[in-house]
LUMSE-131655 format. One record per residue (C-alpha): residue in one letter; x, y, z; residue number from 1. Coordinates in steps of 0.5 Angstrom, whole numbers. Example, Ala and Ser with C-alpha at 12.3 -4.5 7.8 and 13.67 -1.06 7.14 Angstrom:
BEGIN
+-------+-------+-------+-------+--------+
| gukol |     X |     Y |     Z | lumlum |
+-------+-------+-------+-------+--------+
|     a |    25 |    -9 |    16 |      1 |
|     s |    27 |    -2 |    14 |      2 |
+-------+-------+-------+-------+--------+
! end
This chain:
BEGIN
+-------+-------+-------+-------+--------+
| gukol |     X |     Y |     Z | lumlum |
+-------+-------+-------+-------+--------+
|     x |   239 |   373 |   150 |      1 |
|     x |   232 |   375 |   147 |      2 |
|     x |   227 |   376 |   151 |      3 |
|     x |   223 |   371 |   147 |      4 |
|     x |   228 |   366 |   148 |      5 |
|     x |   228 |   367 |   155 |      6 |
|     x |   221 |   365 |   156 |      7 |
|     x |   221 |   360 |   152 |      8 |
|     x |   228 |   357 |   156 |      9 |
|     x |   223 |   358 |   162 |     10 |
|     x |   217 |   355 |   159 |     11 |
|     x |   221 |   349 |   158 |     12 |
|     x |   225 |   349 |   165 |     13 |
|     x |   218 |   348 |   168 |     14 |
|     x |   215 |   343 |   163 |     15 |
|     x |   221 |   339 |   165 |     16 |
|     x |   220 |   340 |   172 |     17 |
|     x |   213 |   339 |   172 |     18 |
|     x |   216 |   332 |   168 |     19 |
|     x |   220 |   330 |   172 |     20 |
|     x |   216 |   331 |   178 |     21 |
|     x |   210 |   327 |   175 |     22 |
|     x |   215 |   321 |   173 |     23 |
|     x |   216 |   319 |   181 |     24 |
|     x |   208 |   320 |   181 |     25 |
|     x |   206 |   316 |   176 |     26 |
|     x |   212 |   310 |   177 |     27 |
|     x |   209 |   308 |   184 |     28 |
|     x |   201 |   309 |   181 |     29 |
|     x |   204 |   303 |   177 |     30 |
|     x |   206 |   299 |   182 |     31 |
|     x |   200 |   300 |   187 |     32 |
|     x |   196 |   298 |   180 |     33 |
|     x |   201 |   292 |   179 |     34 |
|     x |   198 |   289 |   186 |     35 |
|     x |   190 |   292 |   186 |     36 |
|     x |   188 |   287 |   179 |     37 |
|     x |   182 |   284 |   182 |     38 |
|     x |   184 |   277 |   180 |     39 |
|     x |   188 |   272 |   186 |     40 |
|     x |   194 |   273 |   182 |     41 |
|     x |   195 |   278 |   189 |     42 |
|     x |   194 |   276 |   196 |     43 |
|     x |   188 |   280 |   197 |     44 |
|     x |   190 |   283 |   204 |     45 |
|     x |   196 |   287 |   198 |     46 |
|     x |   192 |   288 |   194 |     47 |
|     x |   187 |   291 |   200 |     48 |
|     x |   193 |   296 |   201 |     49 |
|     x |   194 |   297 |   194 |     50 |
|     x |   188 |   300 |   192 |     51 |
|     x |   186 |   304 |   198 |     52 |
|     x |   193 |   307 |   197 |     53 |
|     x |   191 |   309 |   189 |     54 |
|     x |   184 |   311 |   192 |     55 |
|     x |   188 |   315 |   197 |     56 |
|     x |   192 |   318 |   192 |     57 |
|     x |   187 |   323 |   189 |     58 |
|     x |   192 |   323 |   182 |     59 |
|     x |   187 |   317 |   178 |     60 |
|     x |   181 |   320 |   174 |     61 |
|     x |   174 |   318 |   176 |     62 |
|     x |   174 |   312 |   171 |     63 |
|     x |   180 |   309 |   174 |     64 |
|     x |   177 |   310 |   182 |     65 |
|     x |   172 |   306 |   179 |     66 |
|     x |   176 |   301 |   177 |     67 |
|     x |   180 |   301 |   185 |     68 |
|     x |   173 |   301 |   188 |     69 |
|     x |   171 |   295 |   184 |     70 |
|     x |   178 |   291 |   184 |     71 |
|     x |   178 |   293 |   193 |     72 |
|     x |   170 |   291 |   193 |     73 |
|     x |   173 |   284 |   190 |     74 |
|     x |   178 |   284 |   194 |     75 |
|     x |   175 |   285 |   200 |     76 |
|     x |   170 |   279 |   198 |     77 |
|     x |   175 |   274 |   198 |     78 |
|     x |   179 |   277 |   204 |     79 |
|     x |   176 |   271 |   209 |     80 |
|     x |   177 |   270 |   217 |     81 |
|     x |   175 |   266 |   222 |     82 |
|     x |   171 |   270 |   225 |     83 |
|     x |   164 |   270 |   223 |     84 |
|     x |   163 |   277 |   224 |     85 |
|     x |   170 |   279 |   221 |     86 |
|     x |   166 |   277 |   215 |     87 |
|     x |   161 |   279 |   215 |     88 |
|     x |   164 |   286 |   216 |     89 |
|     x |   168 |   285 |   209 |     90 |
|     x |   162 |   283 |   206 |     91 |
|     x |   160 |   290 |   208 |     92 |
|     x |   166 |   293 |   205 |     93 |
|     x |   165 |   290 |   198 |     94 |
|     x |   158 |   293 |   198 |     95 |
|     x |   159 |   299 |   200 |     96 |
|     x |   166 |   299 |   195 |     97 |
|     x |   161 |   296 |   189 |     98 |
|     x |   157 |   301 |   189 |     99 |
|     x |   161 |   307 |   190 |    100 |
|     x |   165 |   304 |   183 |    101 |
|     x |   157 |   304 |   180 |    102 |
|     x |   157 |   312 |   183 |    103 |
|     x |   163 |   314 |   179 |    104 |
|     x |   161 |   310 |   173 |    105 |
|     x |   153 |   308 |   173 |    106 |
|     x |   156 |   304 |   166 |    107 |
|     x |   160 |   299 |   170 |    108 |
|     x |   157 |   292 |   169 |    109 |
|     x |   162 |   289 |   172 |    110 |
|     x |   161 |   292 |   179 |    111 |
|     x |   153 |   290 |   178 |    112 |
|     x |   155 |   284 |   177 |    113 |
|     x |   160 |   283 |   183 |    114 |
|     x |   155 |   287 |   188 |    115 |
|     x |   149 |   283 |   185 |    116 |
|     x |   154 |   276 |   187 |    117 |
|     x |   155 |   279 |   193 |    118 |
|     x |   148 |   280 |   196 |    119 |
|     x |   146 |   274 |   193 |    120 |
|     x |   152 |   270 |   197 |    121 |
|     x |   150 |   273 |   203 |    122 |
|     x |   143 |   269 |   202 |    123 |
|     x |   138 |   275 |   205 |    124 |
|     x |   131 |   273 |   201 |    125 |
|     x |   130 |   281 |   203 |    126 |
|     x |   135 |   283 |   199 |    127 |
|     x |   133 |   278 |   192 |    128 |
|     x |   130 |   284 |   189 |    129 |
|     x |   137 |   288 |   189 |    130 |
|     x |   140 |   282 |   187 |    131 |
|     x |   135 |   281 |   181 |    132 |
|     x |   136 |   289 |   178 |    133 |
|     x |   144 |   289 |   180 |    134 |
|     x |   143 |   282 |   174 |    135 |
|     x |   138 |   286 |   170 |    136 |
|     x |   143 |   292 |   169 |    137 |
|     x |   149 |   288 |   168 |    138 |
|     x |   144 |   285 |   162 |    139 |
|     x |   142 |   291 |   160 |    140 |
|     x |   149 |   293 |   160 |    141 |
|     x |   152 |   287 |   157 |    142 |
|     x |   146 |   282 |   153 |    143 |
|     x |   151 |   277 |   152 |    144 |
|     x |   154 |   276 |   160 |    145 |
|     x |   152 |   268 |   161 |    146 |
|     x |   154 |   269 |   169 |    147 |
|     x |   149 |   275 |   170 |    148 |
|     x |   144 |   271 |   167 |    149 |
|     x |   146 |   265 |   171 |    150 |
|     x |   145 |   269 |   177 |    151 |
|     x |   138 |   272 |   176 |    152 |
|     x |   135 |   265 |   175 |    153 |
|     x |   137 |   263 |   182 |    154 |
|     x |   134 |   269 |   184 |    155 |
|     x |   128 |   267 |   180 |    156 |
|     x |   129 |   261 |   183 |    157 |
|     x |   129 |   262 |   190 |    158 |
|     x |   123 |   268 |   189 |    159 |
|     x |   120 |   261 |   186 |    160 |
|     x |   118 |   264 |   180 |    161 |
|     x |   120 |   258 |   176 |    162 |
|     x |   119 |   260 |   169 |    163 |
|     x |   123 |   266 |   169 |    164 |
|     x |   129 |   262 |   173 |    165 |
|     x |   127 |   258 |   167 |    166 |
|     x |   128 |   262 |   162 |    167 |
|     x |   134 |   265 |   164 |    168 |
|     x |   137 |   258 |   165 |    169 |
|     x |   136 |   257 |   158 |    170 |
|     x |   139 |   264 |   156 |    171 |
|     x |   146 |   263 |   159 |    172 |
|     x |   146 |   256 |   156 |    173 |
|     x |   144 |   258 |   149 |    174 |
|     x |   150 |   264 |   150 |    175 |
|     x |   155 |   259 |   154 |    176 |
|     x |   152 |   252 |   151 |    177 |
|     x |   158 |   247 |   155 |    178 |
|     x |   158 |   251 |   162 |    179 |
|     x |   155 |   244 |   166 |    180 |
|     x |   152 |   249 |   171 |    181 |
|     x |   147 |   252 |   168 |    182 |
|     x |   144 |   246 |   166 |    183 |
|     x |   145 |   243 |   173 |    184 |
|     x |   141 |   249 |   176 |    185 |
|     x |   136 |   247 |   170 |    186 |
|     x |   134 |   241 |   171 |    187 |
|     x |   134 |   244 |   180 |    188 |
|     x |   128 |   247 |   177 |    189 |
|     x |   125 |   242 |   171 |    190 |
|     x |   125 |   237 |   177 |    191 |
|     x |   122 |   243 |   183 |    192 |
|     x |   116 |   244 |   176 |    193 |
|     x |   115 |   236 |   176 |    194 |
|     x |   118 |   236 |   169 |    195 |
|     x |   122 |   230 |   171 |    196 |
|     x |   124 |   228 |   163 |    197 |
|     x |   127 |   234 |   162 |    198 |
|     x |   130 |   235 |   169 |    199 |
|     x |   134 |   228 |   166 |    200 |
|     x |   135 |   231 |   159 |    201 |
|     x |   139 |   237 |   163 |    202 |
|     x |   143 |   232 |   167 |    203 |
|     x |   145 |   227 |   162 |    204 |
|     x |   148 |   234 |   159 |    205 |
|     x |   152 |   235 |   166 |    206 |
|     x |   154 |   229 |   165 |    207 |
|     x |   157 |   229 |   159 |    208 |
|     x |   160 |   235 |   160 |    209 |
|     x |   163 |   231 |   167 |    210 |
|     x |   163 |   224 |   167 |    211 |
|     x |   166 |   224 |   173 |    212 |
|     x |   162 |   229 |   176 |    213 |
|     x |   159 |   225 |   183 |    214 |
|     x |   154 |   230 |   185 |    215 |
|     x |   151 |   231 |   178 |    216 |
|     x |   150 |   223 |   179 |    217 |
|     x |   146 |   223 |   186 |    218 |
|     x |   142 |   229 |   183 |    219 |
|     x |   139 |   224 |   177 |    220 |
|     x |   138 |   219 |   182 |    221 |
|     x |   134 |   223 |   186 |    222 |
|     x |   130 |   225 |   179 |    223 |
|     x |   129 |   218 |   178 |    224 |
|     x |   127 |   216 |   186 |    225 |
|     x |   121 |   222 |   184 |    226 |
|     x |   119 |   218 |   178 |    227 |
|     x |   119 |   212 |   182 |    228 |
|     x |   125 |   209 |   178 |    229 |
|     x |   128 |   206 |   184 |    230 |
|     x |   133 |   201 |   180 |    231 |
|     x |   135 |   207 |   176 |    232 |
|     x |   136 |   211 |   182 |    233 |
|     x |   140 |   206 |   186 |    234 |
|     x |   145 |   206 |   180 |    235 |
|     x |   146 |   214 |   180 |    236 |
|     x |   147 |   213 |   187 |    237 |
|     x |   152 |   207 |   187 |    238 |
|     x |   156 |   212 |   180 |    239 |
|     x |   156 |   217 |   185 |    240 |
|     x |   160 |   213 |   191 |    241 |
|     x |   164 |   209 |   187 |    242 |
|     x |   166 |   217 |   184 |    243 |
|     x |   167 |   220 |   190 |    244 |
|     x |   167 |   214 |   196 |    245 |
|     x |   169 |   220 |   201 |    246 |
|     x |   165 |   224 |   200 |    247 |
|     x |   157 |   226 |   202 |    248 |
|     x |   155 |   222 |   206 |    249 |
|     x |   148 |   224 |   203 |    250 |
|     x |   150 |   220 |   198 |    251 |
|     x |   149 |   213 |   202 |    252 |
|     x |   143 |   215 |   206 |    253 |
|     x |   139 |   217 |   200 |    254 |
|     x |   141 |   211 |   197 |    255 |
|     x |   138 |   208 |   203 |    256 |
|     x |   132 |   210 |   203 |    257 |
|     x |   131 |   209 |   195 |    258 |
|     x |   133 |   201 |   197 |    259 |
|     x |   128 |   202 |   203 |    260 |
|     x |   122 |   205 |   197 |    261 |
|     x |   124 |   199 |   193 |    262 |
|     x |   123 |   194 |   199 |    263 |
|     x |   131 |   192 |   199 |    264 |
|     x |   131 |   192 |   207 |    265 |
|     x |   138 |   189 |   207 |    266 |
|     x |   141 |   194 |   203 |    267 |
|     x |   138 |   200 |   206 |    268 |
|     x |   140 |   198 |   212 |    269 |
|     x |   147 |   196 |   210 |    270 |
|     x |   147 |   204 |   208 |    271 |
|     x |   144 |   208 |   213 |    272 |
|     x |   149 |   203 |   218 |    273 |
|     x |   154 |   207 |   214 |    274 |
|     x |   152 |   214 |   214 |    275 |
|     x |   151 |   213 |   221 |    276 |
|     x |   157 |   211 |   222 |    277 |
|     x |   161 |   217 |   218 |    278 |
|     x |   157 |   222 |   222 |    279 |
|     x |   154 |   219 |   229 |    280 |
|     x |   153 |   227 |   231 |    281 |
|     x |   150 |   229 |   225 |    282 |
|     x |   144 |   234 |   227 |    283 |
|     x |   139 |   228 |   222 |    284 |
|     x |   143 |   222 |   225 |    285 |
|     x |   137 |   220 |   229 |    286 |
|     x |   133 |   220 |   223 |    287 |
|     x |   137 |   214 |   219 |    288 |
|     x |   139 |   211 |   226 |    289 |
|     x |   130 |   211 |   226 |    290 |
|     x |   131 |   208 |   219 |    291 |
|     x |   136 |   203 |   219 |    292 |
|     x |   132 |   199 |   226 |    293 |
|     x |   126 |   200 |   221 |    294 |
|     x |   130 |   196 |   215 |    295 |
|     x |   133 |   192 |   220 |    296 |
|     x |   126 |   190 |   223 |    297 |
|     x |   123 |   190 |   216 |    298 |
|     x |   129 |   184 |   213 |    299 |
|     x |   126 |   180 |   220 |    300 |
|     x |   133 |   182 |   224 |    301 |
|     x |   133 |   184 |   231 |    302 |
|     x |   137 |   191 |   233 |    303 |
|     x |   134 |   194 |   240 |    304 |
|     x |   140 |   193 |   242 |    305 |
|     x |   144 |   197 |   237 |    306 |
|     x |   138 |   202 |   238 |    307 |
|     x |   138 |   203 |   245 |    308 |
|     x |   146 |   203 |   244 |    309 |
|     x |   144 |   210 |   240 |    310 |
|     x |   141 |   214 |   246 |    311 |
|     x |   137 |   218 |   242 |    312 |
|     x |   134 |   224 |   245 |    313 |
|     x |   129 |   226 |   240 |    314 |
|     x |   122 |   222 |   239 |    315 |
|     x |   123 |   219 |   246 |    316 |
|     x |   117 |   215 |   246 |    317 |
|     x |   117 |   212 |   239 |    318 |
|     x |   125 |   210 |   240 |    319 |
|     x |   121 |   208 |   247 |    320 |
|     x |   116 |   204 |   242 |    321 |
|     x |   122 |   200 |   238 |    322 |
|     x |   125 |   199 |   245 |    323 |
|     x |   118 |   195 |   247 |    324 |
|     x |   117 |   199 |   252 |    325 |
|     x |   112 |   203 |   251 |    326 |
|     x |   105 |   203 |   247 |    327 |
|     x |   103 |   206 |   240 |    328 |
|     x |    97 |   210 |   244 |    329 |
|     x |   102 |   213 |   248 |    330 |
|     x |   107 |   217 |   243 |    331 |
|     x |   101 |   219 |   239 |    332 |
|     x |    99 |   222 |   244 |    333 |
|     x |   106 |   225 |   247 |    334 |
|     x |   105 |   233 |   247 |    335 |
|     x |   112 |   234 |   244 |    336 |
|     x |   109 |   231 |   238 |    337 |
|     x |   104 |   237 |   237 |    338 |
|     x |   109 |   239 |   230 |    339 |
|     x |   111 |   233 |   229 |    340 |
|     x |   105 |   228 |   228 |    341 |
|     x |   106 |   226 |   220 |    342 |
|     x |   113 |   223 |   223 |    343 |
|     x |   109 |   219 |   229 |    344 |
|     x |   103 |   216 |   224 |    345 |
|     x |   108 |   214 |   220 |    346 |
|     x |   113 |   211 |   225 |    347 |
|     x |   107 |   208 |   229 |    348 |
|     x |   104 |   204 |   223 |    349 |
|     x |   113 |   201 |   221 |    350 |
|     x |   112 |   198 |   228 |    351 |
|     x |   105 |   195 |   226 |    352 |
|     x |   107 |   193 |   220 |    353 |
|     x |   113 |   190 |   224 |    354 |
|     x |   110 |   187 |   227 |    355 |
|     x |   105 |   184 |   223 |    356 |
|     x |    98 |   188 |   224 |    357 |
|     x |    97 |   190 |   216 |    358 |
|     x |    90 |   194 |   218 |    359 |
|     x |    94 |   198 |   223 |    360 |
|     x |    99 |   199 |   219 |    361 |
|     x |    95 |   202 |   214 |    362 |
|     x |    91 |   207 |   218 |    363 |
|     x |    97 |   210 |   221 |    364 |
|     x |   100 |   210 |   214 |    365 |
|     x |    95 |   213 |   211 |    366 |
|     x |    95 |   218 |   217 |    367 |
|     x |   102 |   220 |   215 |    368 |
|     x |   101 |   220 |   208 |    369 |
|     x |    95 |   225 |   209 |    370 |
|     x |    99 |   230 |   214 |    371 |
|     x |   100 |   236 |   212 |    372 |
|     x |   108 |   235 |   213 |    373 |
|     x |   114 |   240 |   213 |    374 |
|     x |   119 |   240 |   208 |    375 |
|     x |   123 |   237 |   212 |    376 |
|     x |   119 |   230 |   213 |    377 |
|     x |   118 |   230 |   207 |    378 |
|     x |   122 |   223 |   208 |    379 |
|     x |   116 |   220 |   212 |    380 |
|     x |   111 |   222 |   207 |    381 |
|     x |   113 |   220 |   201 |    382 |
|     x |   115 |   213 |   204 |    383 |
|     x |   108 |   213 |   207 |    384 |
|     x |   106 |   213 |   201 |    385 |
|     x |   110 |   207 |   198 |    386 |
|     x |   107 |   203 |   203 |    387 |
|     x |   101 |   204 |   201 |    388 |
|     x |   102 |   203 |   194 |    389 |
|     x |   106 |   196 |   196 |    390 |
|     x |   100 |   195 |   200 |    391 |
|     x |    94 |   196 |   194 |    392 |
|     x |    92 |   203 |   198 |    393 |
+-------+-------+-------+-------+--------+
! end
């Protein structure tokens, strides 16, 4: 045998060798990236493992270990527990496996887009402006991605710029035009603008795409209930229940009250009694008890026996008021209202109309209506304000 030949025979044993040593390599990498997908089609525990084992293996180039990061991140996002501290842990995993897939590849716009989603979804106002340039790379990357620019209008919107949550809204919807969502988030926003007409526009869009979408129906109705359209609103609402009658019992009590701003005092309390009743330890539940005695009161029935059967905690002497045990001065002047006045003048002036004294009523009312209410009462001052308009101001 030459020696030429011999080389080659030897060179062509190693290329062999080298094949048939890869060959194994290659076919488990195939099977650990059958079950790394970051897609549900795999338990996200498997796939977890599946990853980490790929990420573990040093044999994949930078792109493809970016590729792992990013498909473990989603997996470690979707991982649940019920543990509050469990996932708060994952939540931090799927972070930090975001950004080690942006590391290996700054162009990846699908793990931008996963890391801005996650933090967004963690509801930390501090880390809005992470969330926004995250979205922002992945338009830059991607111009067309709908979803990222879906994403920054929220962020926009909960940073209350409006007008860029708006114009993102616009955007995705332009690039995805029958995606209810964004026109859902829209009219959120329209109607925080006071642009009612367009808020409606924007849900009677929703609807279409989703006639049978019940909250699509109670959002329009709480549009029309701003706009003072109470009989339109009622109908949203009772669209609403009819579709889904199990569901949010929000949708009860906000119909409730929009039959207590119309006056239909019967028929709001028929439904706070309903609300009440599907969830009596609701941390508002004192809140619609308080209104069905009022409506109850108000369409001339007589419930202090219902009322003392509540045992409410909260409000003491206004309950004590309703009761008849107690006198208007003394739960104006109660201490513990000291945060809380917007709701004493406005349940001091029902129980003078109650019983009959317009004049009282009036000022109490106008107290109310004149407070500087937390978002949270916004309830009392707004119907204040119905009462003052039935009542000629």
């Amino acid at each position: 045998m030459s020696a030429r030949v011999f080389l080659c025979a030897v060179f062509l044993c190693a290329v062999l060798a080298a094949a048939f040593l890869a060959a194994p390599v290659h076919a488990e990498l195939s099977t650990l990236w059958s079950a790394c997908t970051g897609k549900p089609d795999v338990k996200w525990e498997q796939q977890i493992k599946s990853c980490t084992a790929i990420i573990e293996s040093k044999a994949e180039t930078q792109a493809n270990l970016a590729v792992a990061y990013n498909r473990r991140g989603r997996a470690w996002q979707e991982s649940h527990s019920s543990s509050w501290e469990e996932n708060q842990a994952s939540f931090e995993r799927a972070v930090t496996d975001y950004t080690e897939a942006i590391r290996l590849d700054p162009n990846y716009a699908d793990a931008y887009y996963n890391r801005g989603t996650i933090l967004q979804l963690r509801g930390d106002r501090d880390e809005l402006d992470r969330v926004i340039a995250d979205y922002t790379e992945v338009i830059r990357l991607d111009p067309n991605h709908a979803a990222a620019h879906r994403g920054r209008a929220d962020a926009w919107a909960t940073k209350r710029d409006l007008d860029r949550a708006i114009a993102d809204y616009t955007e995705a919807i332009r690039l995805e035009p029958n995606h209810p969502l964004s026109y859902w988030r829209r009219a959120t926003t329209w109607l925080d603008k006071g642009e009612f007409d367009r808020a409606i526009a924007d849900l009677n869009m929703v609807i279409r795409l989703e006639p049978k979408n019940a909250g699509a129906y109670a959002d329009r109705g709480s549009v029309y209930a701003a706009m003072d359209n109470f009989v339109r609103a009622i109908a949203d609402y009772t669209q609403a229940i009819r579709l889904d009658p199990d569901g949010d019992l929000e949708y009860h009590t906000e119909r409730g009250y929009t039959y207590f701003l119309s006056g239909n005092f019967s028929a709001a309390a028929a439904d706070f009694h309903r609300a009440v009743a599907r969830a009596p330890r609701h941390p508002y539940a004192w809140n619609r008890v308080l209104f069905r005695y009022i409506a109850r009161a108000r369409a001339g029935q007589d419930a202090r026996a219902e009322l003392a059967r509540e045992r409410l905690n909260v409000l003491e002497p206004v309950v004590a008021l309703f009761l008849g045990r107690g006198s208007p001065g003394a739960a104006l002047k109660d201490d513990s209202f000291s945060d809380n006045q917007c709701l004493v003048e406005f349940f001091v002036g029902q129980w003078h109309l109650i019983h009959g004294d317009r004049a009282a009523a009036r000022r109490h009312l106008t107290a109310a209506a004149a407070n500087a209410c937390k978002e949270s009462q916004s309830r009392e001052h707004r119907a204040a304000n119905i009462e003052l308009k039935r009542m000629g101001r």
